[in-house]
C-alpha positions in Angstrom: 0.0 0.0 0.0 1.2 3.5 -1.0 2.1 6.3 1.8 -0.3 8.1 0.0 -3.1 5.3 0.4 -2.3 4.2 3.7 -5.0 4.4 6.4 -4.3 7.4 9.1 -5.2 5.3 12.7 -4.4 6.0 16.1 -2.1 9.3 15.8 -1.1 10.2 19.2 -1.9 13.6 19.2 -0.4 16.1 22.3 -1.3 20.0 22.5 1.4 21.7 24.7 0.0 25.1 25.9 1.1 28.0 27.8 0.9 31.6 28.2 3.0 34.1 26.2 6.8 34.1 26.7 6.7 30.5 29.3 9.2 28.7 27.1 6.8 26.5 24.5 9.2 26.5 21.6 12.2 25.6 23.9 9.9 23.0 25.1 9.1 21.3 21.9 12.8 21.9 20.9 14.1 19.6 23.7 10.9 17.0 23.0 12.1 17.0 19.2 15.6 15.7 20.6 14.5 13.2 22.3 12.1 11.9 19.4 12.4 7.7 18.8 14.2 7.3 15.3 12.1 4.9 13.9 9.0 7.2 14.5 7.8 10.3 12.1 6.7 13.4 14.1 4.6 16.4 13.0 4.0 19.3 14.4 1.5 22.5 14.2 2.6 25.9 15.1 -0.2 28.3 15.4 1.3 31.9 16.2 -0.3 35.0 17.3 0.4 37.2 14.4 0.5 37.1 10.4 4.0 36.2 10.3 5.8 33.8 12.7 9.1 32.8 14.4 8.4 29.7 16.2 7.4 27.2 12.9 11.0 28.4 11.7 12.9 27.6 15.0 11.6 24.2 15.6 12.9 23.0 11.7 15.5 20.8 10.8 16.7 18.7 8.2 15.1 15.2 9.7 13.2 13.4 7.3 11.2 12.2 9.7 9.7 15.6 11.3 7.7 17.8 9.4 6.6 21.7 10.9 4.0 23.0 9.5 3.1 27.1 10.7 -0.3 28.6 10.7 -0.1 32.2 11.4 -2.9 34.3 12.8 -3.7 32.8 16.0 -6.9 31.7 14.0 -7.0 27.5 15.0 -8.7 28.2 18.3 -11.7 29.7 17.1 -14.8 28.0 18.3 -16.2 27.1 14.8 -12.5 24.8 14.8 -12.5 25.1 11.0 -9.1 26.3 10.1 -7.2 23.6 13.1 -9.5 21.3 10.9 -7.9 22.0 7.9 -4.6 22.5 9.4 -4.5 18.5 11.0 -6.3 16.8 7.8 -3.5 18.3 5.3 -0.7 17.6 7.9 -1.6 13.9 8.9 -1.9 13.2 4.6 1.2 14.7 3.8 2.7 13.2 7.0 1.2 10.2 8.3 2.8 10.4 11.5 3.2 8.2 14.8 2.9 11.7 16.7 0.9 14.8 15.9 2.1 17.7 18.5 0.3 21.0 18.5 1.4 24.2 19.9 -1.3 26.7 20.0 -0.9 30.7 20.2 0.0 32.1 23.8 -3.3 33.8 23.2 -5.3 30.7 22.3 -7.6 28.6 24.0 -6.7 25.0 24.0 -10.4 24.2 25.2 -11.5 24.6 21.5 -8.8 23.1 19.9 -9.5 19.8 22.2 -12.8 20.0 21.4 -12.7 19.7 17.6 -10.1 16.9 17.7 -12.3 14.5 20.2 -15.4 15.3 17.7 -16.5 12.3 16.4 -14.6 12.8 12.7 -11.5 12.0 14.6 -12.9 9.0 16.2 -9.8 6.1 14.8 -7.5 8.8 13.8 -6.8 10.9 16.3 -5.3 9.4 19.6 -5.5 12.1 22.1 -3.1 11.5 25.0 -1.7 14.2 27.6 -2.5 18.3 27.1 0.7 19.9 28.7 0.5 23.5 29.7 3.5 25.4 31.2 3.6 27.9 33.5 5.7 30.6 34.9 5.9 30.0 38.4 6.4 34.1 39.1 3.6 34.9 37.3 1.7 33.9 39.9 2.4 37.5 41.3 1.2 39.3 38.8 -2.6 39.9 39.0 -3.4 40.6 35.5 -2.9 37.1 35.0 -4.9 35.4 38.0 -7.4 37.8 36.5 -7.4 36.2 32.9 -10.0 33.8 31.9 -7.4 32.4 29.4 -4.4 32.1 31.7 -6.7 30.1 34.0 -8.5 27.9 31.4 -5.0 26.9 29.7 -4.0 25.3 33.2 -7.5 23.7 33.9 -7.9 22.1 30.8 -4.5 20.2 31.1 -3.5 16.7 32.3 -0.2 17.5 33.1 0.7 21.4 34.4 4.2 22.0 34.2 6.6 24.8 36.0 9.2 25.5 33.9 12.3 28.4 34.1 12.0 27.1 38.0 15.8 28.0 38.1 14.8 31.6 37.9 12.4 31.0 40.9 12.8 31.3 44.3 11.2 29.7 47.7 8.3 31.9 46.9 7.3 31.8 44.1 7.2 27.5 44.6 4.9 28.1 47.4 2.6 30.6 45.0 2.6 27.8 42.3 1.7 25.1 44.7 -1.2 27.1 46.9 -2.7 28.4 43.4 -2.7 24.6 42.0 -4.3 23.6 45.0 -7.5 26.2 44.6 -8.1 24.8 40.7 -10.7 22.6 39.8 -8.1 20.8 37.3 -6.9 17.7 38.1 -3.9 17.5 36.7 -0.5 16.5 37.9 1.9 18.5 38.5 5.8 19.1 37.4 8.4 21.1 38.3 11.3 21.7 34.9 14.1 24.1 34.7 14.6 25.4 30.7 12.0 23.4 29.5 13.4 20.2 30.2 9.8 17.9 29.4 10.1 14.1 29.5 8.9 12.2 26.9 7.0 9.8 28.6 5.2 12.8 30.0 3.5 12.9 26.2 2.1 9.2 26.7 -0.3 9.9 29.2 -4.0 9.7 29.2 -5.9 12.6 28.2 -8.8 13.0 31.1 -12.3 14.5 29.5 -12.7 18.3 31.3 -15.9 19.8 32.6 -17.6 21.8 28.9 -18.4 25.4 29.2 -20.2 27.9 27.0 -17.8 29.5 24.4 -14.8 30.8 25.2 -14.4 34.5 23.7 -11.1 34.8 25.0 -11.8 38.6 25.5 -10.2 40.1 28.8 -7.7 43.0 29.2 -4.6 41.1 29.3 -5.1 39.7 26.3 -6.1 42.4 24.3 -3.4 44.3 25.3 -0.9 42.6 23.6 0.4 44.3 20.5 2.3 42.9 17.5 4.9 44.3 15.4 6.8 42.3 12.9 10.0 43.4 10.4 11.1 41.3 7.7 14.0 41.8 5.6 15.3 40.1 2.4 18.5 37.7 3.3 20.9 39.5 1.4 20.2 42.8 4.6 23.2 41.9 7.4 23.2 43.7 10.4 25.8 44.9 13.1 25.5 42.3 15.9 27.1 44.6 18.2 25.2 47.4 17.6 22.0 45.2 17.2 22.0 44.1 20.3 22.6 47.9 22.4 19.2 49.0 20.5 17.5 46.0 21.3 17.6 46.4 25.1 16.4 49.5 24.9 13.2 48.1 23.4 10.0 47.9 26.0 8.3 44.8 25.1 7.0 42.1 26.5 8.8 39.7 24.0 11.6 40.0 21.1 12.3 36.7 19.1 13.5 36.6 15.6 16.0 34.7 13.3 18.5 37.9 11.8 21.2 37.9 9.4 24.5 39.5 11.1 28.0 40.0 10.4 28.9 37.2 13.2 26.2 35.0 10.7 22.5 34.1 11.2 21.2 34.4 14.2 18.5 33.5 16.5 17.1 36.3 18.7 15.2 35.9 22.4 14.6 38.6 24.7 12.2 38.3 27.4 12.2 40.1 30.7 15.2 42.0 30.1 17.8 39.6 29.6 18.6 39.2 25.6 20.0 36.2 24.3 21.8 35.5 20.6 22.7 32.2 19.4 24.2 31.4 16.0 22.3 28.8 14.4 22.5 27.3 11.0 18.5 28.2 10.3 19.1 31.0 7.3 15.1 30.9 6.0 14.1 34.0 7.1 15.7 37.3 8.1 12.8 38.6 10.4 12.1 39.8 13.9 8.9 40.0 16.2 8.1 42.5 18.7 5.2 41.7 22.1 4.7 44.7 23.7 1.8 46.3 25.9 3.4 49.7 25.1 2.7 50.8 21.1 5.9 50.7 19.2 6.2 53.0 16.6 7.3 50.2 14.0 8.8 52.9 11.4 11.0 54.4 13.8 12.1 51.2 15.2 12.4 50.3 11.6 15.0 53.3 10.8 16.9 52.2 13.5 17.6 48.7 12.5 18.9 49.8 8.8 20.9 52.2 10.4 22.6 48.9 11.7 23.2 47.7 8.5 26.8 46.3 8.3 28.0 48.2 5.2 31.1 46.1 5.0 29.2 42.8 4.6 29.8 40.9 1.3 
């Protein structure tokens, strides 16, 4: 029988969730590592936005892992139409053993498990354990205790994981624990530094959750998120030095991009004021995101990074 006539059966299928900035793609990064060489992976990047990152940071060159992006934040929607689309097209290309989704910080995995456990998917999709990670300090902060979707991402998982628990102290352990105790979830709970999941972790039962009306995902820490993108052809090389003094001065909530310097391409991750660069061998795109609460004039910011450009460069 051809790969192309080959019945779909049983996919295990994991969502991994989490709010904006926890550490999904590192996540899924280290999962990808561990992946069993005789099994094909796929996996669904939703991002919030009309151009992504995270689809381009998970690829490689394995034969036997396939990314697939769909910008827009749109596969959460209640009506489950475009994550519809997304999965059939995916598991014919594919046919994989594992089918891993990781929704938009701004989504609601409640819809997304709704539409895969519809009866269409009965025999094809094997939904095992939702993950959702959480910053432990966070728990601080009460813009998200006061966020319907902060609090349905952790209720509707099976397993609820810490992660960057190196940066947290005594404290914030006890906040995690006390505000996991007062949720009707009953998932377990782990504790990760760097997004160190197991893999076994992605075997587990997925446990139905209590249905509610519609989720709108409408609050005001949502909303306030704002989205600027800059994308540049490959041939544009920037100062690395110089690139990295006028991103710090940037107020946002989160930088990531993949940008082409005079020290090579380059991955780009700044979140709560530390900035990190990495050179990779990923030299798809030359493009940078910017989260932010603040507005960002994006044309000023724009004029600064050509003002960067490494004249010099070949």
């Amino acid at each position: 029988m051809s790969s192309k006539s080959k019945l779909i059966l049983n996919v295990k299928t994991n969502i991994i969730t989490g709010f904006l900035g926890v550490g999904k793609t590192t996540a899924i990064t280290r999962l990808l590592s561990q992946k069993p060489q005789n099994e094909r992976w796929a996996v669904l990047v939703n991002e919030f936005g009309e151009m992504g990152i995270d689809g381009h940071l998970l690829e490689n060159n394995e034969a036997s892992l396939t990314i697939k992006q769909v910008p827009g934040g749109c596969i959460c929607c209640a009506a489950g139409l475009p994550l519809q689309v997304a999965v059939n097209q995916l598991l014919k290309q594919t046919h994989p053993d594992r089918l891993i989704i990781e929704p938009s910080g701004m989504g609601h995995p409640r819809n997304i498990i709704k539409s895969l456990t519809e009866d269409v998917y009965n025999n094809v999709i094997d939904m095992r354990a939702c993950l959702c990670l959480v910053d432990p300090r966070k728990l601080n902060d009460t813009r998200y205790l006061e966020s319907d979707l902060f609090i349905d991402q952790i209720n509707v998982a099976d397993i609820v994981v810490a992660n960057k628990t190196d940066l947290c102290n005594k404290d914030d352990k006890k906040y995690f624990d006390t505000f996991m105790s007062q949720q009707p979830s009953n998932g377990e709970t782990k504790w990760i530094e760097k997004g160190r999941l197991k893999l076994d972790w992605l075997n587990q039962p997925h446990y139905a959750f209590a249905q509610k009306d519609k989720i709108n995902g409408t609050n005001k820490l949502e909303e306030s998120f704002k989205k600027i993108t800059l994308d540049y052809s490959r041939d544009t090389v920037f100062n690395l030095d110089e690139l990295e003094k006028l991103l710090k001065t940037v107020k946002a909530e989160r930088i990531k991009g993949i940008l082409h310097t005079d020290k090579g391409y380059v991955i780009i991750n700044h979140a709560e004021g530390l900035l990190k660069t990495e050179v990779t061998s990923k030299n798809n795109i030359n493009r940078i995101e910017i989260i932010s609460i603040d507005e960002i004039d994006k044309e000023a910011l724009n004029l600064k990074m050509v003002s960067l450009l490494n004249i010099s460069a070949p």
